[in-house]
C-alpha positions, -999 to +999 in steps of 0.1 A: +475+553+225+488+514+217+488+501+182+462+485+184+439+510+193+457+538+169+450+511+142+411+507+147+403+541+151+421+554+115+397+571+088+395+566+052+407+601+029+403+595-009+434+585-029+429+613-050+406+644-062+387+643-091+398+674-111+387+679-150+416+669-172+433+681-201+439+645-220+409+624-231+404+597-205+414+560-217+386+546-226+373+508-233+356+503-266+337+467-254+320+488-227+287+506-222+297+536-200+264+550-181+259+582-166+260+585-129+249+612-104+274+612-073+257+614-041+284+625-018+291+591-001+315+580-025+351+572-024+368+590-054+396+572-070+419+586-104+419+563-127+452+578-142+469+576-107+455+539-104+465+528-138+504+537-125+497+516-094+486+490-114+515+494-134+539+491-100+514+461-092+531+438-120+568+456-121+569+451-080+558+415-083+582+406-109+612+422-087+602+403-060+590+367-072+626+369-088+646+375-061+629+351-041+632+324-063+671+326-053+663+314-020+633+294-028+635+262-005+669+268+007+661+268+044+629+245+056+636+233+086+653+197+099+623+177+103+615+145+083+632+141+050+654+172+043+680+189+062+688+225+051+708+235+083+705+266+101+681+291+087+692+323+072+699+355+090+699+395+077+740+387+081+736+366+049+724+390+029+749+398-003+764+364+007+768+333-016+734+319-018+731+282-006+715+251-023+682+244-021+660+212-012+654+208-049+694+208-058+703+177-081+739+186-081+742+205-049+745+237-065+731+268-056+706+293-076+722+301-113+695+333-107+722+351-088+759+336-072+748+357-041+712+365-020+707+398-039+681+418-059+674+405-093+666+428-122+660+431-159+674+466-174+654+484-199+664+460-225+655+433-207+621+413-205+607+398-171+595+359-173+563+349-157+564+330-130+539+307-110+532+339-088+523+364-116+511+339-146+479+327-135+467+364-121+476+371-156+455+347-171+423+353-149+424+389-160+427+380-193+400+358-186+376+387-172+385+409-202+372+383-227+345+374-208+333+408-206+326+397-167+334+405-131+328+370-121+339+340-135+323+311-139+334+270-132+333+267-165+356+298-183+384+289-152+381+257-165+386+265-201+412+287-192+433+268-175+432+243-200+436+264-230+470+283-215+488+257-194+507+231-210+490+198-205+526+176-196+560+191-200+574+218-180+539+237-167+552+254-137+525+241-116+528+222-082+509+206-053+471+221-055+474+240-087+490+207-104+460+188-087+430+212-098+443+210-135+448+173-135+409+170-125+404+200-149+418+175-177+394+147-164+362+168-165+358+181-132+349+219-126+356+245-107+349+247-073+346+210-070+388+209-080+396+223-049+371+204-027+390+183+000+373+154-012+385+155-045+422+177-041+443+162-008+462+194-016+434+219-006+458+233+022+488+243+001+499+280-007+487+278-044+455+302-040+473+325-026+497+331-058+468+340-081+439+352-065+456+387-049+449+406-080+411+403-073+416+424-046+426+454-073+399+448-095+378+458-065+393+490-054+382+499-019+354+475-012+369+441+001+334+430+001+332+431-035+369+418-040+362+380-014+330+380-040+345+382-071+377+360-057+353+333-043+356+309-069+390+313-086+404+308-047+383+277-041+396+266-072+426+249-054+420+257-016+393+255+013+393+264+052+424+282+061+444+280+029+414+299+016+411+321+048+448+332+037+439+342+002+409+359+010+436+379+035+455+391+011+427+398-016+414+421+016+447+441+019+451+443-016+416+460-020+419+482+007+454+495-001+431+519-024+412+534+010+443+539+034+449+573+048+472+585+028+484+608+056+496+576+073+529+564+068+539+531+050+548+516+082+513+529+094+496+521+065+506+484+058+497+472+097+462+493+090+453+472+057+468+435+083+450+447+112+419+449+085+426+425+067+423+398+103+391+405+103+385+377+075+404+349+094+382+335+120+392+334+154+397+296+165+417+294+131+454+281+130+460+315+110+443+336+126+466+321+156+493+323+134+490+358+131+484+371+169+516+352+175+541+370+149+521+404+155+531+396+193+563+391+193+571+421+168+556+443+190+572+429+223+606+443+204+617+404+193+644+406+160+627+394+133+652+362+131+638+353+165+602+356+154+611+337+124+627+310+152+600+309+172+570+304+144+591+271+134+596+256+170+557+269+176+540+252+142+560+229+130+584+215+157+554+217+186+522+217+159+501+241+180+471+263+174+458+232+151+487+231+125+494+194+125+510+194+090+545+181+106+522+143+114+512+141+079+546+130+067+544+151+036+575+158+015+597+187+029+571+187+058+547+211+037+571+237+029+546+247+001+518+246+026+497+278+030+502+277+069+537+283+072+547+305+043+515+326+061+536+330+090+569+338+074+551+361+051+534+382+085+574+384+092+586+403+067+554+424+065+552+434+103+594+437+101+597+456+071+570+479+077+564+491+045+596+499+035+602+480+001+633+466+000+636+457+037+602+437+031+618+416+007+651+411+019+635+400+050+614+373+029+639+366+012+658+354+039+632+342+062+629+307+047+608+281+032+588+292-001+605+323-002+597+335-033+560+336-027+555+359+002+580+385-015+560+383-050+530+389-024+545+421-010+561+430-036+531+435-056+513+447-029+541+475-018+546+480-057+511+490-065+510+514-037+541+530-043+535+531-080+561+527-112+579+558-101+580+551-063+597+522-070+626+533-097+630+563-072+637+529-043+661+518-064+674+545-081+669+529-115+649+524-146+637+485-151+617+470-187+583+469-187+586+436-210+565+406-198+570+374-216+539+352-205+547+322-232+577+313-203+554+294-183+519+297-203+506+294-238+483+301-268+482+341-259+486+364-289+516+382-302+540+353-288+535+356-256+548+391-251+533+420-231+538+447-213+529+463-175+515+490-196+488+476-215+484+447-182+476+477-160+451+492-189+433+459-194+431+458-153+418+497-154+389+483-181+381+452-156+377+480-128+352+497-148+332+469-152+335+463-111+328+500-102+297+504-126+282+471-127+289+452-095+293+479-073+264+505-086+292+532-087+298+554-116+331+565-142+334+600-153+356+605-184+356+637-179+377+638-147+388+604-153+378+589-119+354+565-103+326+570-076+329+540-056+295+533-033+303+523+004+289+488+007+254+483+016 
């Protein structure tokens, strides 16, 4: 049996029993929990086990979003205004790290003198970042808001209430947009309508909208609803195709076979997750053409190759940002950092660390597509699964206050009480969105098929 066919014909087993336990149940105190009679159709989730992947969410995001910001716009291209020279190859891993298009002084990342993993130790504390800061804030958003779905109005008071109106705000191209029309009045969805945000088709959705996907475990359906609006804050067509993607995989990485293995189980949630793109799209296009080539046996430096002659040298399939004459030729742009990303997931299968190395090296916003599967990869593996990658222990610190503001105690958190407040916003999902139910008792949810 081909791939292809193996992949469409997998079941669903639960990701774990629900067994009576010996510790009272966490246990949110701004919540009504109901009573609910399972009627056999469910999928059964722990809540303690999901809490951990929650947990490995943030801690593998932060791993990765850091160790591709060493490589972050190093390698683009040669097209138009910037010429970053060859790309990189797996040979340059562990080697001095080059500079990249935003160099002033033509030196390369202070993050790290060489392409390597970065880390905080025990005693450290991990910064936010554009790819972890604004997830952050819509959960903390849902949490106050003792809601599953957001309205124009609370993004728009959110945004405005913890990102710094004019120095340093870590925001760029359709982010930077949305919150400039924020600041003039306009709401959300209409900041991300093409007619108001030229940037609509940059990556930006795609950096904070994944975690949706979490908050609905198992039912994609639920997760696109709930992640409707907060991705067409900044995006539209296939910028918001992309996003909706990765919410898909994100949601369903609570449903795959858990007899699978992680090579089996991350092309199950992509061959999923293509569903969502429609068919005459330049990423669903995008994606038939990298899933091709990896499985005619190409190197993953050839694939790489061959997605920059095919959309941006040649501008097939309808990706025509190379005639737009944007800066760097849209190396922030959804499109191609969709492409790169499909790399280092099809290449890496599932292993961790080979999934980022690979994004790290593969070029353009390279810091995005690992944060992507790094959370992904980390939330599936859990906190352990990942110290037991690395053989190591890392902090659980999260300083929010480096890029945002006006949260309590400083700015300072930890993946611990992130993945709690998550598990509280899931309870809310399960039981009042989805019509499921939360038992205490055995500490799980009964998740309804969608109907």
């Amino acid at each position: 049996m081909n791939m292809h066919k193996k992949l469409a014909t997998l079941s669903f087993i639960v990701l774990s029993a629900c067994q009576p336990q010996s510790e009272e149940a966490l246990k949110d105190s701004n919540f009504d929990y109901g009573d609910y009679s399972p009627t056999g159709e469910e999928v059964i989730i722990s809540r303690e086990e999901y809490k951990d992947k929650l947990y490995g969410f943030w801690l593998g995001q932060c791993i990765a979003n850091w160790t591709g910001l060493v490589t972050e716009m190093d390698k683009v291209g040669n097209i138009g205004d910037i010429k970053t020279g060859s790309f990189y190859t797996r040979e340059d891993w562990g080697k001095p790290d080059l500079p990249s298009i935003f160099s002033k002084d033509g030196k390369p990342s202070h993050l790290s003198p060489t392409i390597d993993f970065v880390f905080e130790n025990e005693e450290g504390v991990w910064g936010a970042d554009d790819d972890t800061d604004i997830e952050y804030i819509y959960q903390s958003l849902l949490y106050e808001n003792k809601t599953s779905f957001l309205n124009g109005e609370q993004i728009r008071e959110g945004w405005l209430k913890h990102i710094l109106p004019e120095e340093e705000n870590y925001l760029w191209v359709s982010n930077q947009k949305a919150f400039d029309l924020m600041r003039e009045g306009m709401v959300p969805p209409a900041t991300g309508d093409p007619a108001n945000n030229p940037e609509y088709e940059m990556i930006d959705a795609q950096l904070t909208t994944e975690i949706f996907g979490l908050f609905a475990p198992a039912r994609p359906d639920m997760a696109r609803a709930i992640a409707i609006l907060p991705i067409q804050t900044t995006a539209r067509e296939n910028a918001e195709w992309i996003s909706q993607f990765y919410v898909t995989m994100h949601s369903l990485a609570s449903r795959v076979d858990e007899r699978l293995s992680m090579k089996e189980k991350t092309q199950w949630l992509a061959f999923k997750a293509r569903e969502v793109l429609p068919n005459d799209s330049y990423s669903a296009k995008m994606y038939d053409f990298v899933k091709g080539l990896y499985e005619e046996g190409k190197s993953w430096e050839e694939t790489r190759d061959a997605v920059y002659q095919r959309y941006q040298v040649e501008q097939q399939d309808g990706y025509d940002i190379t005639s737009k004459n944007i800066y760097c030729n849209g190396c922030f742009a959804a499109g191609i950092n969709f492409a790169s990303s499909l790399v280092s997931l099809f290449y890496g299968e599932g292993d961790f660390k080979e999934t980022i190395k690979i994004g790290v090296l593969a070029g353009w916003d390279s810091d995005n597509p690992t944060a992507t599967w790094g959370g992904l990869l980390g939330f599936m593996m859990g906190k352990d699964g990942i110290e037991k990658t690395f053989g190591r222990t890392f902090s659980e610190k999260y300083n929010i206050h480096r890029t945002r503001t006006n949260f309590p105690n400083d700015g300072m958190d930890t993946f611990s009480k992130m993945a709690e407040k998550g598990l509280f916003i899931v309870d809310r999902v399960v039981q009042d969105e989805m019509g499921g139910g939360i038992d205490l008792k055995k500490n799980c949810w009964y998740i309804p098929p969608a109907r």
